[in-house]
VOPAGU-2260 file (C-alpha; in pm, 1 decimal, decimal comma):
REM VOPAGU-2260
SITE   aa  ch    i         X         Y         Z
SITE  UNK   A    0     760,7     507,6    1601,1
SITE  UNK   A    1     544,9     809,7    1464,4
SITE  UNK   A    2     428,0     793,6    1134,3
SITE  UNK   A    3     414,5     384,3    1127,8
SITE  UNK   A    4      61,0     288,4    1112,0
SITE  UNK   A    5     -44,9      52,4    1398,0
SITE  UNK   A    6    -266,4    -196,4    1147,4
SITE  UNK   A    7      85,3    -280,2     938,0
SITE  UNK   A    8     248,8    -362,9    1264,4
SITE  UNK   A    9     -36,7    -573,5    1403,0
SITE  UNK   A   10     -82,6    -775,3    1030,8
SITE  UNK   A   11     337,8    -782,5    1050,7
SITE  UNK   A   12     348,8    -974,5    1445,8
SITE  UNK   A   13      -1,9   -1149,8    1335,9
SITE  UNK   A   14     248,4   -1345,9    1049,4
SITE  UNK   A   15     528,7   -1414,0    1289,5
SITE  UNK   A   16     273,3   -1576,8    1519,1
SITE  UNK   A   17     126,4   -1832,9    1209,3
SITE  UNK   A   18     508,1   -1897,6    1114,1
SITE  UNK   A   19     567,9   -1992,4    1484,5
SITE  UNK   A   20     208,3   -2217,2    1486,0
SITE  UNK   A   21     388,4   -2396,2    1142,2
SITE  UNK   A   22     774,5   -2440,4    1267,3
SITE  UNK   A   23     560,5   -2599,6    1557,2
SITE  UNK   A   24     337,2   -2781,8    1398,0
SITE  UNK   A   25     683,8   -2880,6    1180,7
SITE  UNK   A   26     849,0   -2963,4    1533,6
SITE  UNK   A   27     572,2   -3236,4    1607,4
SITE  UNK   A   28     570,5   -3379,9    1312,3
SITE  UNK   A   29     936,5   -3428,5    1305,0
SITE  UNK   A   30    1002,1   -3539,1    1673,1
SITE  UNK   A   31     734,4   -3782,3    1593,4
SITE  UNK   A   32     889,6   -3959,4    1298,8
SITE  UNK   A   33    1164,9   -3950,6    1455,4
SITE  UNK   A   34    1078,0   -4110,5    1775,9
SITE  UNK   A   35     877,0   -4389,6    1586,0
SITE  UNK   A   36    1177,4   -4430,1    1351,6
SITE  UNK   A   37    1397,5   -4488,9    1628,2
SITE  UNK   A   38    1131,7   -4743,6    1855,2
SITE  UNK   A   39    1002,0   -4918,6    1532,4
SITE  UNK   A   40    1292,7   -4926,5    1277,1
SITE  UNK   A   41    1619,5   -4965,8    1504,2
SITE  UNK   A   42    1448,5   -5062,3    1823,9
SITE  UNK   A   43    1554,5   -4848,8    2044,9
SITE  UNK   A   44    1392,5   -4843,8    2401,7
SITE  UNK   A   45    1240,9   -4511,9    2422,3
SITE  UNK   A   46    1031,8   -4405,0    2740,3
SITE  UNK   A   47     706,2   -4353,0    2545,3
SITE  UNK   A   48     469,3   -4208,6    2780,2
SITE  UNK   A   49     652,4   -3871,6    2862,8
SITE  UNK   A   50     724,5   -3828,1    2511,7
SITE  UNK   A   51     456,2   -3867,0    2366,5
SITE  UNK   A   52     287,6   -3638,5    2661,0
SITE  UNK   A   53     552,2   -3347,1    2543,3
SITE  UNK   A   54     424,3   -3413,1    2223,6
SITE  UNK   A   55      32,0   -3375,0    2302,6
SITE  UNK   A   56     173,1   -3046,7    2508,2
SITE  UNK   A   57     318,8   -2905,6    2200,7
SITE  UNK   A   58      20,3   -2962,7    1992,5
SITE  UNK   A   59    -209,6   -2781,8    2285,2
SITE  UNK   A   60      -8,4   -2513,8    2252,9
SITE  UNK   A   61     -43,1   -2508,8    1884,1
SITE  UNK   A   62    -374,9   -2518,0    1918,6
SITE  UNK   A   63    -424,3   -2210,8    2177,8
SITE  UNK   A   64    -205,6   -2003,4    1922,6
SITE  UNK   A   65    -431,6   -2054,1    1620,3
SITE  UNK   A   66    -727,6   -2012,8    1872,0
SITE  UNK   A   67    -505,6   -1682,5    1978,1
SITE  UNK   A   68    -458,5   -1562,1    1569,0
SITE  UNK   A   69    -885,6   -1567,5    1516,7
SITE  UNK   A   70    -884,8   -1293,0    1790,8
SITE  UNK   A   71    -825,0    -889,3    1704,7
SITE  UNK   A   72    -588,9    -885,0    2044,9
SITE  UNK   A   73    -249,6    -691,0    1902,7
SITE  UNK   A   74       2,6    -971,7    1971,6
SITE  UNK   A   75     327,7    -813,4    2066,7
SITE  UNK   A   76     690,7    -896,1    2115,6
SITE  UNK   A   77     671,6   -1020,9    2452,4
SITE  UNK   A   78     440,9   -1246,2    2375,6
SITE  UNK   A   79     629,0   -1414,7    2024,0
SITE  UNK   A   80     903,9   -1417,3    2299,7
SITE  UNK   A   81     732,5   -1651,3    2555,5
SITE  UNK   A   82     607,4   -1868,4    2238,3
SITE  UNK   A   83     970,9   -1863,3    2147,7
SITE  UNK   A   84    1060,4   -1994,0    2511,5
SITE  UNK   A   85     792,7   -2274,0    2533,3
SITE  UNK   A   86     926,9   -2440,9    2198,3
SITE  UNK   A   87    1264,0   -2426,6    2339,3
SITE  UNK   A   88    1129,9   -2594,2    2672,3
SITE  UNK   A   89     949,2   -2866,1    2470,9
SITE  UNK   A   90    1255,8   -2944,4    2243,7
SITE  UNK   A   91    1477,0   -2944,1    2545,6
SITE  UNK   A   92    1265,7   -3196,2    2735,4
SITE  UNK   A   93    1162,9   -3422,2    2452,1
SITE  UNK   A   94    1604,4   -3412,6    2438,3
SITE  UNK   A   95    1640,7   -3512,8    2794,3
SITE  UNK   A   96    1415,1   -3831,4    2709,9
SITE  UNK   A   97    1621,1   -3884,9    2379,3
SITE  UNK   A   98    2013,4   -3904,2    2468,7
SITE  UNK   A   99    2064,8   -3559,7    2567,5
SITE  UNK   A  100    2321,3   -3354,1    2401,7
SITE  UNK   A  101    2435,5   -3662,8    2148,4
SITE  UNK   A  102    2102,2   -3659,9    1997,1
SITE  UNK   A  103    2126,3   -3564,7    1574,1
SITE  UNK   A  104    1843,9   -3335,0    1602,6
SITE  UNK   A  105    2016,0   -3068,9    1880,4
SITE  UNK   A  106    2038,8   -2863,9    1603,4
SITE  UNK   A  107    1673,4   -2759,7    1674,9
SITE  UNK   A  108    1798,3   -2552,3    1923,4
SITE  UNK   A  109    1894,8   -2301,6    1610,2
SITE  UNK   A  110    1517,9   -2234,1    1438,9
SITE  UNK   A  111    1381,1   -2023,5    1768,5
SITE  UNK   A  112    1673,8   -1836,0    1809,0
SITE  UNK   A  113    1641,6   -1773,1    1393,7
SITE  UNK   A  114    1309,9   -1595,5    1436,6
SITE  UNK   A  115    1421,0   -1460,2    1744,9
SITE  UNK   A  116    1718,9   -1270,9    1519,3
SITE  UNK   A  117    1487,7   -1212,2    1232,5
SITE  UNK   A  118    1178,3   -1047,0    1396,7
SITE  UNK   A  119    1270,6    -944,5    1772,7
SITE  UNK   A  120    1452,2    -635,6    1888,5
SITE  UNK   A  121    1864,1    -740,3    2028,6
SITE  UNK   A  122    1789,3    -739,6    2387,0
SITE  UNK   A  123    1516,2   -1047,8    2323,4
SITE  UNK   A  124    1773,8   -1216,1    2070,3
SITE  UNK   A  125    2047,0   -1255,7    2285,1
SITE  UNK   A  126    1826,2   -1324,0    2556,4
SITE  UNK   A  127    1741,1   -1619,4    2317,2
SITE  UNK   A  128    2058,3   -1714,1    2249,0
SITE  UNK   A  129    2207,0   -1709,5    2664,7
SITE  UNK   A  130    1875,6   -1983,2    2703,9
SITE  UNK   A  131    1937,9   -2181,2    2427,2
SITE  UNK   A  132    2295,3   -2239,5    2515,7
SITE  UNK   A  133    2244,4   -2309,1    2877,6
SITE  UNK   A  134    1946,5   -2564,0    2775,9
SITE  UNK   A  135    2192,6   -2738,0    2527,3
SITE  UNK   A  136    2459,1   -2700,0    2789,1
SITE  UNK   A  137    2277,0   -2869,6    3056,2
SITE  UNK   A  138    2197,9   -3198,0    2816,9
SITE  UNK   A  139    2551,7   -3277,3    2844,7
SITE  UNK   A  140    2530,4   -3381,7    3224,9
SITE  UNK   A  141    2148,6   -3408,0    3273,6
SITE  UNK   A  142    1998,2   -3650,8    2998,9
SITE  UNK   A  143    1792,0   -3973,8    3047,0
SITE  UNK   A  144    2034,9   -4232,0    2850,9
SITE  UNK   A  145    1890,7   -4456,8    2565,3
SITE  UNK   A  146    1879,4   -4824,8    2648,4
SITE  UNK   A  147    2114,7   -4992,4    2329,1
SITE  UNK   A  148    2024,7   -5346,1    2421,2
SITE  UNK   A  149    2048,8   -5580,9    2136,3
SITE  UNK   A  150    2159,4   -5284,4    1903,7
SITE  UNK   A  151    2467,9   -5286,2    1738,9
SITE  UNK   A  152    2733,9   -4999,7    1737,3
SITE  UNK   A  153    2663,0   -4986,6    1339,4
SITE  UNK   A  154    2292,9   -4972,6    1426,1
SITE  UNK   A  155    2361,9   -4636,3    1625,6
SITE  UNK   A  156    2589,5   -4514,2    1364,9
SITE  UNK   A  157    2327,1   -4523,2    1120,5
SITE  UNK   A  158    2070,3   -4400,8    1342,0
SITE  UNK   A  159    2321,6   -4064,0    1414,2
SITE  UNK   A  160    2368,5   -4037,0    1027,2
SITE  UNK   A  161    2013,5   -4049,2     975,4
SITE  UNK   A  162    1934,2   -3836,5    1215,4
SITE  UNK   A  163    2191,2   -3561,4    1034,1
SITE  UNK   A  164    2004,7   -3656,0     667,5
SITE  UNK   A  165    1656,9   -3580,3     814,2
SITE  UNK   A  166    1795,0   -3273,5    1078,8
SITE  UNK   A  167    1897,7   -3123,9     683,5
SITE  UNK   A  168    1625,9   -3196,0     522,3
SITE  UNK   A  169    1413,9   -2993,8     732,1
SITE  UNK   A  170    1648,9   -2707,0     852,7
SITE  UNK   A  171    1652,0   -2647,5     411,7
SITE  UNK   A  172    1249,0   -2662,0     440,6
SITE  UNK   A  173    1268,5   -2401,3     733,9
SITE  UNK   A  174    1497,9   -2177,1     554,6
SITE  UNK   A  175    1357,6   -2210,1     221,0
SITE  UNK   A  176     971,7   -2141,9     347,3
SITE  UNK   A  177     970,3   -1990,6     661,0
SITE  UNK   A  178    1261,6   -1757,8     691,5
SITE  UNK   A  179    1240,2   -1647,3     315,9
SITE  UNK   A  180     856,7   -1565,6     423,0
SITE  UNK   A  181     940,7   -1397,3     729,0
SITE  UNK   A  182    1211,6   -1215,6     524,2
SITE  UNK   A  183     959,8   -1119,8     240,5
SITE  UNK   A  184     727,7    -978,0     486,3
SITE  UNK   A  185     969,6    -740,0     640,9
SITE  UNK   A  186    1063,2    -604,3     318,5
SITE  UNK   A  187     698,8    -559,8     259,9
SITE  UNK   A  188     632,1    -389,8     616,6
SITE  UNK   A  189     934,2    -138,5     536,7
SITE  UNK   A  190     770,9     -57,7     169,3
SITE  UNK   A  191     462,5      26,1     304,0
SITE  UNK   A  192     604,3     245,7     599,3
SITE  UNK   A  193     819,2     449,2     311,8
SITE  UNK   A  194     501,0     469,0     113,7
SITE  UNK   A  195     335,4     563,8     448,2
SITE  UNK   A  196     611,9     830,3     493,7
SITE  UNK   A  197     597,7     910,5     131,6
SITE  UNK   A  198     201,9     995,5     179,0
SITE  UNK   A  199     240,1    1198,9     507,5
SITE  UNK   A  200     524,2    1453,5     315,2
SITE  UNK   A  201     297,8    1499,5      67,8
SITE  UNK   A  202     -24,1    1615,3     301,4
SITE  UNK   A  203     202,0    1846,5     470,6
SITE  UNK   A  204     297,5    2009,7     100,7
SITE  UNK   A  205    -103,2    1984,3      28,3
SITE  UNK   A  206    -150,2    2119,0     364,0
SITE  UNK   A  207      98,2    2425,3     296,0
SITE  UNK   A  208     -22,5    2473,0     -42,0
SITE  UNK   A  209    -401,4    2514,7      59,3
SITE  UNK   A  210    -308,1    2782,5     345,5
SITE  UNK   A  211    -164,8    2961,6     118,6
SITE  UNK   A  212    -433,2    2900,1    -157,2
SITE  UNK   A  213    -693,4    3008,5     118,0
SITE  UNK   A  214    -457,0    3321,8     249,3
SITE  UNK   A  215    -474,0    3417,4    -208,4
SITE  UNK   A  216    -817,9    3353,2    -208,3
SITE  UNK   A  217    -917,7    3637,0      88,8
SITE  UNK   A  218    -655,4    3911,9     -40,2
SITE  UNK   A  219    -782,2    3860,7    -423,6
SITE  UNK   A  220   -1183,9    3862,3    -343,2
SITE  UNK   A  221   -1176,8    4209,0    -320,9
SITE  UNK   A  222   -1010,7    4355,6    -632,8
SITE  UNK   A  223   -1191,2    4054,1    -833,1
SITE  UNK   A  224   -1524,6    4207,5    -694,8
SITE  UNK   A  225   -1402,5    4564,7    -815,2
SITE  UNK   A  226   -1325,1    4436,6   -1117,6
SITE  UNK   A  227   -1636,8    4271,5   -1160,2
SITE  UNK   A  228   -1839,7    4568,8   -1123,2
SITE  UNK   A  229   -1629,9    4826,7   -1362,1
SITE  UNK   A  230   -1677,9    4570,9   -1603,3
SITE  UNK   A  231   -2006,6    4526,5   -1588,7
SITE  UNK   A  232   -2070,3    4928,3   -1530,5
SITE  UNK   A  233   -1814,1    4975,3   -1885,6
SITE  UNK   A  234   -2048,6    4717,6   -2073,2
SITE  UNK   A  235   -2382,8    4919,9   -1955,0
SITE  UNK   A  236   -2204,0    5281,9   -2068,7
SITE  UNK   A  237   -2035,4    5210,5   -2392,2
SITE  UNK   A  238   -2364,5    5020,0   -2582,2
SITE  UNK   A  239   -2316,9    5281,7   -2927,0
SITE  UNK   A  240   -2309,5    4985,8   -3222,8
SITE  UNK   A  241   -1959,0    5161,7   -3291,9
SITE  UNK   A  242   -1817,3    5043,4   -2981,3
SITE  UNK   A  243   -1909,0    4651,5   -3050,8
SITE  UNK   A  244   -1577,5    4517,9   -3020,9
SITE  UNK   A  245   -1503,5    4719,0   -2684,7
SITE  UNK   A  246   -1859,9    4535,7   -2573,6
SITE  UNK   A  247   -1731,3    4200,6   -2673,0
SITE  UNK   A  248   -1371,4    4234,4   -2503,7
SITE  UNK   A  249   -1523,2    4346,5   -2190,4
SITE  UNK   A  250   -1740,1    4065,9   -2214,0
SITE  UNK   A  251   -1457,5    3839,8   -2266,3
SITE  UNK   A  252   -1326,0    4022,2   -1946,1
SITE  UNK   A  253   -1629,5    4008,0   -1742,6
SITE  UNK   A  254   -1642,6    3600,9   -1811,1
SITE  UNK   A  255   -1274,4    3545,4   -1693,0
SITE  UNK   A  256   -1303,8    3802,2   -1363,3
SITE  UNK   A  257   -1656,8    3543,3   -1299,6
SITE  UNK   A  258   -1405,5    3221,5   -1354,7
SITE  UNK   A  259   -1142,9    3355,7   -1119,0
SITE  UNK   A  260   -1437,2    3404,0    -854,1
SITE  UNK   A  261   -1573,0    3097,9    -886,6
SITE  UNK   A  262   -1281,0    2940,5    -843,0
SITE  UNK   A  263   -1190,6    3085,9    -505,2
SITE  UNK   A  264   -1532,8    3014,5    -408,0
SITE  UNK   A  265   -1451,8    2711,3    -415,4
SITE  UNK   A  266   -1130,8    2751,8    -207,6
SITE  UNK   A  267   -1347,1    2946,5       9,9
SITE  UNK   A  268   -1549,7    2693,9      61,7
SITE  UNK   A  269   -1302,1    2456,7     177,8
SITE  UNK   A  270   -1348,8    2559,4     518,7
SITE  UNK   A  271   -1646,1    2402,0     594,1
SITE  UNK   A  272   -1922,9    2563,6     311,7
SITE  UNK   A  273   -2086,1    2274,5     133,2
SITE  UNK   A  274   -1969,0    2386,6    -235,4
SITE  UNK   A  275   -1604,2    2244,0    -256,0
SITE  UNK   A  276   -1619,2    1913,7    -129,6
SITE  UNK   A  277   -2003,6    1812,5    -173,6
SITE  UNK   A  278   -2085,2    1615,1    -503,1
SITE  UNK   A  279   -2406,1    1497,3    -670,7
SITE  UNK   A  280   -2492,8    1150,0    -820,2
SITE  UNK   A  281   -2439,8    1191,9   -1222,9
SITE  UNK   A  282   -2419,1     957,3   -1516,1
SITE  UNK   A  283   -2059,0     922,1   -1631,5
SITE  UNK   A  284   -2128,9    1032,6   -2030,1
SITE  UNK   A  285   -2338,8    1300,4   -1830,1
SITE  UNK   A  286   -2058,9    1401,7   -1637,8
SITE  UNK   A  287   -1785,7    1396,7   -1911,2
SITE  UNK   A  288   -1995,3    1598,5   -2171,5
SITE  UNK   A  289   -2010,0    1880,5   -1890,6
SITE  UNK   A  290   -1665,6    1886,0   -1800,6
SITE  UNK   A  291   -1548,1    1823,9   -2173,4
SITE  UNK   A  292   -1777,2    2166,2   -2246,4
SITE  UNK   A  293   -1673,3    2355,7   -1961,6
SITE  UNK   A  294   -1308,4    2353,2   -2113,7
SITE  UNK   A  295   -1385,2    2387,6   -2469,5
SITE  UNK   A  296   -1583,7    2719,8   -2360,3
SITE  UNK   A  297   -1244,7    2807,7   -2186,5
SITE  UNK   A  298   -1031,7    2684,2   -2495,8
SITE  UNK   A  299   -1255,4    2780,7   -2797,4
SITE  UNK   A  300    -928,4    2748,4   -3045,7
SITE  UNK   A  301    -821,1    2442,5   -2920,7
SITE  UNK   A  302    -849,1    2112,0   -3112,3
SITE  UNK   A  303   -1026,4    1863,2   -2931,3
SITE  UNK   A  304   -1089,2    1515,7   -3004,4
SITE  UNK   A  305   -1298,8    1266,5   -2852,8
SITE  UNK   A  306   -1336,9     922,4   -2839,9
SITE  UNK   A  307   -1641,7     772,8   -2615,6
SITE  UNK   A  308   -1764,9     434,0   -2696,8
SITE  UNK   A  309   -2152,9     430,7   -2848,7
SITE  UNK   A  310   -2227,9     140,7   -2637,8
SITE  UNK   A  311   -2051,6     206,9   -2300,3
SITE  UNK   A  312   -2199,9      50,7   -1977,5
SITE  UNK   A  313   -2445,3     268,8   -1770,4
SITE  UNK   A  314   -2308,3     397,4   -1471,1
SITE  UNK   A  315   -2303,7     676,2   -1213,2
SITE  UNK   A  316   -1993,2     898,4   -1059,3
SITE  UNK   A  317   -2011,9    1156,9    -797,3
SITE  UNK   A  318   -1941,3    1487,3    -951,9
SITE  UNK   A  319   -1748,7    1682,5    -726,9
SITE  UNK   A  320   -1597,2    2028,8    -814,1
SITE  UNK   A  321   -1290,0    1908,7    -765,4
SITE  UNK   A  322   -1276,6    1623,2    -942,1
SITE  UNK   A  323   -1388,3    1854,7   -1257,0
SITE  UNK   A  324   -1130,6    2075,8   -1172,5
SITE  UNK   A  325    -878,0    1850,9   -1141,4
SITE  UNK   A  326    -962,6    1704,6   -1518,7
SITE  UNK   A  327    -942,0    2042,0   -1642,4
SITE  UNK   A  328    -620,3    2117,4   -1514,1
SITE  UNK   A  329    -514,3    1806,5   -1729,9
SITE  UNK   A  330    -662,0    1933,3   -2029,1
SITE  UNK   A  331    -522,8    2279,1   -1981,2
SITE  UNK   A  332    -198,9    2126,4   -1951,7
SITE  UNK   A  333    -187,3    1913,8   -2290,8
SITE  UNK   A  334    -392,5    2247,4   -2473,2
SITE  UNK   A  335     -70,1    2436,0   -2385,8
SITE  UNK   A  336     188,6    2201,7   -2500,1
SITE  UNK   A  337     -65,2    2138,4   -2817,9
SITE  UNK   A  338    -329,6    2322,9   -2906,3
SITE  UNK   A  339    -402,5    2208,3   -3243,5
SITE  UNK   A  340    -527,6    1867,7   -3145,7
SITE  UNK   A  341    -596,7    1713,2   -2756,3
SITE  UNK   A  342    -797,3    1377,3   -2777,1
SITE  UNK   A  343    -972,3    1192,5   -2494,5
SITE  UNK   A  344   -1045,7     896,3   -2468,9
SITE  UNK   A  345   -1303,2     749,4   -2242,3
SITE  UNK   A  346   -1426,4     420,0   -2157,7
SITE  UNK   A  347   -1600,6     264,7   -1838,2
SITE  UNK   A  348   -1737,3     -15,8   -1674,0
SITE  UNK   A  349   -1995,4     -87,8   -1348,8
SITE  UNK   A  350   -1646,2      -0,5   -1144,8
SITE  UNK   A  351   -1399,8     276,5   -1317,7
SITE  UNK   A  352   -1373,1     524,7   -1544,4
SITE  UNK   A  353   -1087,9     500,6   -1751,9
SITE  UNK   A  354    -967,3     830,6   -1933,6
SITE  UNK   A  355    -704,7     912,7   -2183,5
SITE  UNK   A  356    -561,5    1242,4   -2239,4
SITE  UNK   A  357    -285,9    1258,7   -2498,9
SITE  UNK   A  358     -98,4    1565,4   -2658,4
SITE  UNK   A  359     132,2    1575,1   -2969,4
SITE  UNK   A  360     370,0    1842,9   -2729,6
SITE  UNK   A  361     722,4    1767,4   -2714,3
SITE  UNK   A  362     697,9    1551,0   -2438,3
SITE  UNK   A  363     852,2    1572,9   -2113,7
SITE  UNK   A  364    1198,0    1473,0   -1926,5
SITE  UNK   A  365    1301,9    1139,1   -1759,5
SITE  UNK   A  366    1354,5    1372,9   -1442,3
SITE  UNK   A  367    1031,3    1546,1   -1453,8
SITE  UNK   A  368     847,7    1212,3   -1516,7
SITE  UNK   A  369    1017,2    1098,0   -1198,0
SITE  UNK   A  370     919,3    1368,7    -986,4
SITE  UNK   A  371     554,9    1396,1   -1090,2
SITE  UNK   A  372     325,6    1326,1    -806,0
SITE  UNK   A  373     588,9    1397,7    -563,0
SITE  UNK   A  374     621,9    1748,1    -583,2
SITE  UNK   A  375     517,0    2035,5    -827,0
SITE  UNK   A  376     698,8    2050,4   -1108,1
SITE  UNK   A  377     663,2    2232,0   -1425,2
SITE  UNK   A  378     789,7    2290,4   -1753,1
SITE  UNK   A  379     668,7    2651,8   -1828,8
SITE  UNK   A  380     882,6    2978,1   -1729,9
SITE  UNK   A  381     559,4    3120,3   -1566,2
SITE  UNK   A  382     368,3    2832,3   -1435,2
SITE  UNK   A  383     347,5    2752,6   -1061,0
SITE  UNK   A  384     380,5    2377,3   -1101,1
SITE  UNK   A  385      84,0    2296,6    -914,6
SITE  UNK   A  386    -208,2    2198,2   -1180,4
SITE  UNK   A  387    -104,4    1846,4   -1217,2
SITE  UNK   A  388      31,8    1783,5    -859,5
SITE  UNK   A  389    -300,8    1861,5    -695,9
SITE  UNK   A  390    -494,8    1708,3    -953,2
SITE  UNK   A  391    -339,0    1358,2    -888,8
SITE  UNK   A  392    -365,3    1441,6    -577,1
SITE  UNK   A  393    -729,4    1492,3    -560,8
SITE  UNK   A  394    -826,7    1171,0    -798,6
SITE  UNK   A  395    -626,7     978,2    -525,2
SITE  UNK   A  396    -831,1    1097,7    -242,8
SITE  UNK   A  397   -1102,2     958,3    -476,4
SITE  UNK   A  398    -977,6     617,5    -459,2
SITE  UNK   A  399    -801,8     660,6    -877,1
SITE  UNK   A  400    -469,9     705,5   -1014,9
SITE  UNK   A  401    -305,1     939,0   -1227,5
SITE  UNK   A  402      -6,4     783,9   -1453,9
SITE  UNK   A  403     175,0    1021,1   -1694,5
SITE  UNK   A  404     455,3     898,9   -1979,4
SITE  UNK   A  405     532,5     997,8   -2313,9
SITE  UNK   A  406     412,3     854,4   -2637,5
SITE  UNK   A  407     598,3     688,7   -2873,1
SITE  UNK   A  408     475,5     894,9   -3158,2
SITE  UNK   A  409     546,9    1231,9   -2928,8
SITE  UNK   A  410     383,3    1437,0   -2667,4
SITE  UNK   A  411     236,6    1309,0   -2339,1
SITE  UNK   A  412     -18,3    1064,8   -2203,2
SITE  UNK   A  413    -190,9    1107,2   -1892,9
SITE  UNK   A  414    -418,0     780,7   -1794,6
SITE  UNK   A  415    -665,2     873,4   -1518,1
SITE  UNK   A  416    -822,9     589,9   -1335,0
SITE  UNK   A  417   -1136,2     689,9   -1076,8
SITE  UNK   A  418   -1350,0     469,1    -950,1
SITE  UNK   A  419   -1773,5     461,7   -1015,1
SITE  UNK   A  420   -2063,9     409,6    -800,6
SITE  UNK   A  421   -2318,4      81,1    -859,3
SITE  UNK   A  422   -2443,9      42,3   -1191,6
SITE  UNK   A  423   -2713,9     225,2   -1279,4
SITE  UNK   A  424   -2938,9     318,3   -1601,0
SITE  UNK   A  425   -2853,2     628,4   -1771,0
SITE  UNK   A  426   -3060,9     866,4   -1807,8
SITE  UNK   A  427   -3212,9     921,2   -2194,1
């Protein structure tokens, strides 16, 4: 199936296999007590050698399929199939030795074709069941009968009875561990394929949304460059001390036509330059003072408060471009829904970098909160919806997390996880 990753389905038929080496090793132990129950406690006259030769094949077998599981050969479904076949070929012959169809434990015949039903695709299953039927079929008119001599008809009574109390016992230990497990795991297989399916949706939307990012990038570098210039050519031609506010808007200008640039550099350089992507090793309070200025120069009226612990444990991140912008985005987002007072809070160890962003905004909706991360969303009339989508996006490609609630006191909280390089001293 495209889309289902091949390393799920390998760990996924890697289980069945160890479930098959315990119902196995569960079938031994069994038959064994059993068999000595019946020779030692009610004396039956058992033919010992071939039995106990079934036995010792069973357990080779057991071994060759934990000697199979330490290998990185994908196991498939023809293969838990011919396991699946061999058990019912040992159970069926340690049957002919032990009355045939009229022995208590027949009901063995039911735990391959189980895990047949469970794991294997229909065609295998029913193949499963047609074998199983003829085996317990054939016991009926080709069995090696069990000597009785000396043993009373009670004696066999209570040896069938017993037989039913232990065949219980252990189909309830089968179900409870084994099919519950194999059960458990399938759930888990189909999670992580949705996830899987989840993840692949939302690369093709990334994939979309950088096209067209890179198609806005090429049409706007020209009029930004025109821009650029008049600005800087006004700035040079009006310099009479009467015109000092003009000089200080155009500067104001000039500043956000050189933000808008850099940022599509930046797209621009997603292509293959070495500006986007490539980071440099930096200490984290290094780092966070940086981007932490970089807004404030962007948000001079905002309120901005900061909580960094004095004693916080020396370590190193990689500070990529879009990891800052990515942060920013956050803090441009809780600066417009409050921007009288943002705080951040940051603490780290040797690992991660924890960070806190909180607003006193109005909050947002149950059905915005649900769609975060999924697709862009937004709460403004003029906003594209895409600041906080690609910025979760991006601290995930970093190996992080980006969780976003409310507060109970009002606004929004956005907790940023992103992992650190090795420890390292910071720099003075």
């Amino acid at each position: 199936m495209q889309g289902i990753p091949e390393k799920s389905a390998d760990e996924m038929t890697r289980r069945v296999m160890l479930r098959l080496f315990m119902l196995r090793n569960l079938t031994i132990l069994g038959a064994g007590a059993g068999i000595a129950v019946a020779h030692f406690g009610y004396e039956l006259e058992l033919p010992l050698p071939p039995l106990l030769l079934i036995l010792g094949l069973l357990a080779v077998l057991n071994v060759s399929t934990l000697l199979r599981l330490q290998t990185r050969i994908v196991t498939g479904n023809g293969e838990i199939f011919m396991q699946l076949l061999l058990d019912i070929a040992g159970i069926t012959s340690l049957f002919y030795y032990t009355g045939g169809a009229g022995n208590p434990f027949v009901w063995f015949y039911l735990l391959p074709l189980i895990i047949a039903a469970t794991i294997l695709p229909r065609g295998y299953t029913w193949s499963m069941a047609a074998i199983s039927i003829t085996c317990y079929s054939a016991l009926f008119f080709f069995n090696a009968p069990l000597s009785r001599d000396g043993m009373h008809h009670d004696g066999g009574f209570q040896l069938h009875v017993f037989g039913m109390w232990l065949g219980f016992v252990i189909s309830a230990g089968f179900v409870a561990v084994i099919i519950v497990d194999l059960a458990h795991s399938l759930r888990e297989r189909e999670r992580k394929l949705a996830e899987t399916r989840e993840q692949i949706l939302q690369n093709e939307h990334l994939v979309a949304l950088g096209t067209l990012a890179a198609g806005a990038a090429h049409e706007l570098g020209t009029p930004l460059g025109t821009m650029a210039i008049l600005t800087a050519e006004l700035e040079q031609e009006y310099t009479a001390p009467a015109l000092a506010d003009l000089r200080r808007k155009l500067g104001i200008l000039r500043r956000q036509v050189d933000r808008c640039k850099d940022a599509l550099s930046v797209v621009s350089a997603s292509g293959g330059a070495s500006r986007a992507e490539s980071g440099h090793r930096m200490a984290v309070r290094k780092y966070l003072d940086s981007v932490l200025e970089e807004w404030q120069r962007l948000h001079p009226h905002a309120g901005l408060k900061v909580q960094i612990p004095e004693q916080a444990t020396a370590a190193t991140i990689i500070a990529e471009r879009t990891l800052t912008q990515a942060l920013v985005n956050v803090l441009n987002n809780a600066a417009e829904a409050s921007p009288e007072e943002v705080s951040v809070e940051a603490r780290w160890s040797a690992a991660e970098l924890v960070l806190t962003i909180e607003d006193r905004g109005p909050g947002l909706s149950d059905e915005i909160l649900e769609q975060l991360g999924r697709q862009p969303v937004t709460t403004k009339q003029t906003g594209l919806g895409v600041g906080l989508y690609l910025a979760q996006a991006t601290i995930r490609r970093l190996g992080g997390n980006l969780h976003v609630c409310n507060r109970n006191q009002g606004g929004t909280r956005v907790h940023i996880t992103v992992p650190l390089l090795e420890s390292r001293m910071e720099p003075s």
